[in-house]
Backbone bond lengths (Angstrom), bond angles and torsions (degrees), N, CA, C in turn:
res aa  C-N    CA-C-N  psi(-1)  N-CA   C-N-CA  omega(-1)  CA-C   N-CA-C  phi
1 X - - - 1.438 - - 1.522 109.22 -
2 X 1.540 101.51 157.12 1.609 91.62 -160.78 1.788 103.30 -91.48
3 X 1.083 136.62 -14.38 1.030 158.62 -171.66 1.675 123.52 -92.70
4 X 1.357 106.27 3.69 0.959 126.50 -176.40 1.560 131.73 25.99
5 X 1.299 87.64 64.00 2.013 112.52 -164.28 1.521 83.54 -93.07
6 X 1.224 108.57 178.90 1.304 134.84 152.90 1.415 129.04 -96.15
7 X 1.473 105.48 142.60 1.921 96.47 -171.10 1.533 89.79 -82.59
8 X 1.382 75.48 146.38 1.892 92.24 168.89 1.840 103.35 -117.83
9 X 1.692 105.68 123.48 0.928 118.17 -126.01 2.099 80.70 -136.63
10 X 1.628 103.30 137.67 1.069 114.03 169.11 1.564 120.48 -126.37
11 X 1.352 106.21 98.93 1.568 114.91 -169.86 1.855 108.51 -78.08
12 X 1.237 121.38 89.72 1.057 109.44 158.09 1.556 133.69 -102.15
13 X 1.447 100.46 150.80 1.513 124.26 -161.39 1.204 117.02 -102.60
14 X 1.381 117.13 136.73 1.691 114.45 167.91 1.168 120.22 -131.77
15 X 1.524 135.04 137.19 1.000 110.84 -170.59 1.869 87.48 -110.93
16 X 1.971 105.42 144.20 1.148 102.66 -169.58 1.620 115.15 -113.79
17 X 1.278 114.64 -169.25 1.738 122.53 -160.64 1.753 87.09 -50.65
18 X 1.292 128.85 -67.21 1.111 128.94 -167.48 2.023 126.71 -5.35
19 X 1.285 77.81 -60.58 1.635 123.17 -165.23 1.772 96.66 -67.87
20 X 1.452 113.57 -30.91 1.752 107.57 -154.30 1.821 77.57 -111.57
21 X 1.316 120.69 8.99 1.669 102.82 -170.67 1.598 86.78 -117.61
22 X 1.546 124.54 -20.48 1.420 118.12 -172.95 1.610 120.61 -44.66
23 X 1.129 132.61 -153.20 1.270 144.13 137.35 1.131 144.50 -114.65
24 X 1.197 125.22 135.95 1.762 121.50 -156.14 1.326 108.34 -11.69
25 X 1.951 114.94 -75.57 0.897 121.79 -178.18 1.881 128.05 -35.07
26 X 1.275 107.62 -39.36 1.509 92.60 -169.91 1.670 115.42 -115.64
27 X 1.778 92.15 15.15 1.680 118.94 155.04 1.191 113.05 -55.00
28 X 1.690 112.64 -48.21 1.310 139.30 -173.38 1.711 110.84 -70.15
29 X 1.176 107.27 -15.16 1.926 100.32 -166.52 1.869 71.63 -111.22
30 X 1.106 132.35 -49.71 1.595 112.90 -164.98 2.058 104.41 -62.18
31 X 1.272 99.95 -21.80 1.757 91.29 -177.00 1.451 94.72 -68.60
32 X 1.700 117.22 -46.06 1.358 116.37 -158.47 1.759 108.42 -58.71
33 X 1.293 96.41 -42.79 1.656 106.00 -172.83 1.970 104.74 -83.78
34 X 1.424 124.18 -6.08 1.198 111.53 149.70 1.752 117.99 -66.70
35 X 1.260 112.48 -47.21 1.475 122.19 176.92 1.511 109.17 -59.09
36 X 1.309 124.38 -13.31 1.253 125.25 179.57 1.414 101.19 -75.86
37 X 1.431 119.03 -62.83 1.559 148.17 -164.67 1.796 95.29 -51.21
38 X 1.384 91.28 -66.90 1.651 93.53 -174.04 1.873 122.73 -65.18
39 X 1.346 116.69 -35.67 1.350 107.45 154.26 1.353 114.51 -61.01
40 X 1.529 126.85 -48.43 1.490 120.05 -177.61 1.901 103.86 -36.21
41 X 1.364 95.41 -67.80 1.506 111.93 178.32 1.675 111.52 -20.96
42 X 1.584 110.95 -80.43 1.898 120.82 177.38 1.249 103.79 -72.31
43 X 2.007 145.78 24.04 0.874 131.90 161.60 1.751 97.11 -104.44
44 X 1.306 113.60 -25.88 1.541 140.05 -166.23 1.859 90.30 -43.61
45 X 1.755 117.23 122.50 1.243 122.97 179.04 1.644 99.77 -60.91
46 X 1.593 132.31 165.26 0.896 112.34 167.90 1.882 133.73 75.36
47 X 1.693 89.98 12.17 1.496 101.34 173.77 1.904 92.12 -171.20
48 X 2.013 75.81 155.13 1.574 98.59 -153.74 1.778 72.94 -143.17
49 X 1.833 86.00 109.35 1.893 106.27 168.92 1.402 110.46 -69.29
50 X 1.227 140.54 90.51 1.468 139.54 151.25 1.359 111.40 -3.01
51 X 1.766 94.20 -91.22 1.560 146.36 -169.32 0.860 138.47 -153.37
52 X 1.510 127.48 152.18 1.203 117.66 154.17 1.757 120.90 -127.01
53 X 1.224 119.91 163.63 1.344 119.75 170.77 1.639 108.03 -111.63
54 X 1.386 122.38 152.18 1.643 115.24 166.09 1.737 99.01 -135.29
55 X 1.251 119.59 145.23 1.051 112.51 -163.75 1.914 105.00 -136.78
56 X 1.566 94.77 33.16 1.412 93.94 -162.65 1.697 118.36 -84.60
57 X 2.087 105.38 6.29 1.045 103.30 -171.17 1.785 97.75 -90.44
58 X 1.139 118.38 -6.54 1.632 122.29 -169.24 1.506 109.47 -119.18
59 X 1.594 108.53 -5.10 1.615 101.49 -171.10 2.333 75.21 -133.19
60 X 1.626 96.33 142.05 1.324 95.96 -174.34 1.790 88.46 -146.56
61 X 1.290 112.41 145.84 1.402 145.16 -175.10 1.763 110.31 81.61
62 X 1.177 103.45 -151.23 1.525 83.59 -165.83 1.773 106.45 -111.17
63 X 1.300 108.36 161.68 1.704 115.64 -169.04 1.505 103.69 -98.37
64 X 1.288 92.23 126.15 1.736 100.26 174.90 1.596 105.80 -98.00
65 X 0.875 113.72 5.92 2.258 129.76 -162.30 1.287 93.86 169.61
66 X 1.421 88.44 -145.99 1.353 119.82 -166.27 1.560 108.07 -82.42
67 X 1.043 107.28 127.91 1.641 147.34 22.28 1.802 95.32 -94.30
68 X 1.532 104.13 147.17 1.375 96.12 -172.01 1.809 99.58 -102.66
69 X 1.099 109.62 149.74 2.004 98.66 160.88 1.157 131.90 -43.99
70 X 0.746 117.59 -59.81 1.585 127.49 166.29 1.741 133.87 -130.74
71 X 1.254 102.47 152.85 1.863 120.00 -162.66 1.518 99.98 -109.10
72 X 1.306 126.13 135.78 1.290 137.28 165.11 1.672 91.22 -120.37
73 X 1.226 106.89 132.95 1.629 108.63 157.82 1.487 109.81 -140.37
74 X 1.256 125.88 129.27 1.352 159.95 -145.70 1.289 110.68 -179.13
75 X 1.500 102.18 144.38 1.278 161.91 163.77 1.605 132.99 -60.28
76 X 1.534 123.75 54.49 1.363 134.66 -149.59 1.453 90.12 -103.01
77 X 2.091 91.22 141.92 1.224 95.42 153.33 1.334 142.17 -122.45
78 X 1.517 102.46 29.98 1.536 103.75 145.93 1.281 108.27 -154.09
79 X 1.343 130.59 -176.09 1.519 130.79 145.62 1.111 122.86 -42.22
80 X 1.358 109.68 -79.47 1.602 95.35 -177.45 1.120 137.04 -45.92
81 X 1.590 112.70 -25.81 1.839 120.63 146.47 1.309 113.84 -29.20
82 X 1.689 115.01 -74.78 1.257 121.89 161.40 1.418 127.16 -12.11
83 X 1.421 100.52 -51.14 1.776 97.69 -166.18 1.640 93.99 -95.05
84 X 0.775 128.65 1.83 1.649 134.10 162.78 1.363 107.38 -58.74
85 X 1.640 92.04 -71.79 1.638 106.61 -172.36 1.845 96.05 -42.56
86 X 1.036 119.85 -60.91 1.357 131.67 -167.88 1.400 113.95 -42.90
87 X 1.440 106.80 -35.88 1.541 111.32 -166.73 1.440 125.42 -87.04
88 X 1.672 91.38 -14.66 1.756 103.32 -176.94 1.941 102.91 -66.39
89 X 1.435 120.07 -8.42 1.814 116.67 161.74 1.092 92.85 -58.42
90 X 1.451 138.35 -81.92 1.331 153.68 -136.91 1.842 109.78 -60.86
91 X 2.088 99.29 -17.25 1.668 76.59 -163.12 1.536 91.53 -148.27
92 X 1.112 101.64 9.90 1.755 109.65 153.71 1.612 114.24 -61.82
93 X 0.814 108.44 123.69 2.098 120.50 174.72 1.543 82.27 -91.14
94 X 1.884 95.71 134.96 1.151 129.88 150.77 1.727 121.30 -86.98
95 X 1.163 111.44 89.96 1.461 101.45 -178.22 1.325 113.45 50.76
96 X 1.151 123.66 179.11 1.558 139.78 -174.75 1.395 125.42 -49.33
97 X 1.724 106.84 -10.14 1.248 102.67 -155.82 1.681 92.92 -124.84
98 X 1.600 116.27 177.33 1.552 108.30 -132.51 1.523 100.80 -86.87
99 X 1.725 123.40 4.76 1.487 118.81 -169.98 1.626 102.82 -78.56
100 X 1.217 127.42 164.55 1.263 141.50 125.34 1.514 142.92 -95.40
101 X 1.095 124.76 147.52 1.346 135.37 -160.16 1.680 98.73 -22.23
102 X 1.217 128.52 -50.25 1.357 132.16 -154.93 1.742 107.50 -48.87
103 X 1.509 103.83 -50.18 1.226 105.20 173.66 1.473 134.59 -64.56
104 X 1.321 112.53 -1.52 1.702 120.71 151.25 1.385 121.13 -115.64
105 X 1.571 125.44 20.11 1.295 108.52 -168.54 1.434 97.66 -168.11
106 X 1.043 124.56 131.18 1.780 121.79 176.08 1.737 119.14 -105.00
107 X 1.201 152.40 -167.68 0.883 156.85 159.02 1.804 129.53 -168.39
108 X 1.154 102.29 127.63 1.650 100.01 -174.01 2.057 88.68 -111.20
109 X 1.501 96.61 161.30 0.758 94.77 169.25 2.106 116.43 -124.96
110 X 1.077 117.72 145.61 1.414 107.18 -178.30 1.377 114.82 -120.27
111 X 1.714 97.10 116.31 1.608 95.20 -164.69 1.732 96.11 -107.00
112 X 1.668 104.17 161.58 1.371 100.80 -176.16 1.502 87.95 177.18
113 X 1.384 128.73 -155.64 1.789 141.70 171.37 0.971 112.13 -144.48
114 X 1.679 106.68 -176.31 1.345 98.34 -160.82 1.359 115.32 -108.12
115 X 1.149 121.12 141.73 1.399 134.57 177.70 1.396 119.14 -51.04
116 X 1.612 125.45 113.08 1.628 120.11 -174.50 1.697 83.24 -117.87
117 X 1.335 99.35 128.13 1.335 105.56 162.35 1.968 112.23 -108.39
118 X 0.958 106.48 132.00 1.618 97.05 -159.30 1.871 91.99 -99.05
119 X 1.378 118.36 141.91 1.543 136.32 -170.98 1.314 88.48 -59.52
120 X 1.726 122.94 160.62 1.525 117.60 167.50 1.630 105.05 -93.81
């Protein structure tokens, strides 16, 4: 952007069939290695965590879209940040064994700015 704003950025999350067919046990290393992903994410240089929403007490099995499980909204300042944030699915280790996050959990990201509505 030429103005050198920050993207304001909507990370949505899904958690997929994978994840609801696992077993307790390695339910437990994909939560751990989501918590990895998502601190990586608000530790990520170059981004400022808004919010988030989780909506997993009203939305139940897993999201292929919309409605997604969970909302990250943040404050990026660039794309390729973006595709950072994006990449920590791809390279998060699930527990001991050879998957990474990607294979229980997807993420799109929705980039855009922020809305000023000016008083009349």
């Amino acid at each position: 952007m030429s103005d050198n704003k920050p993207l304001r950025v909507l990370f949505c999350m899904g958690i997929n069939q994978n994840f609801m067919d696992a077993p307790r046990d390695e339910q437990l290393d994909v939560w751990a290695a989501f918590g990895e992903m998502w601190n990586g994410i608000h530790d990520m240089e170059g981004v400022e965590v808004i919010g988030n929403m989780d909506d997993d007490q009203s939305m139940v099995g897993p999201s292929n879209g919309y409605p997604w499980t969970t909302y990250l909204l943040a404050d990026v300042k660039d794309y390729d940040t973006v595709c950072a944030c994006c990449n920590l699915f791809r390279s998060t280790e699930v527990g001991a064994g050879p998957y990474k996050l990607w294979r229980y959990a997807k993420v799109e990201a929705r980039i855009g700015r922020e809305l000023i509505v000016q008083r009349a």
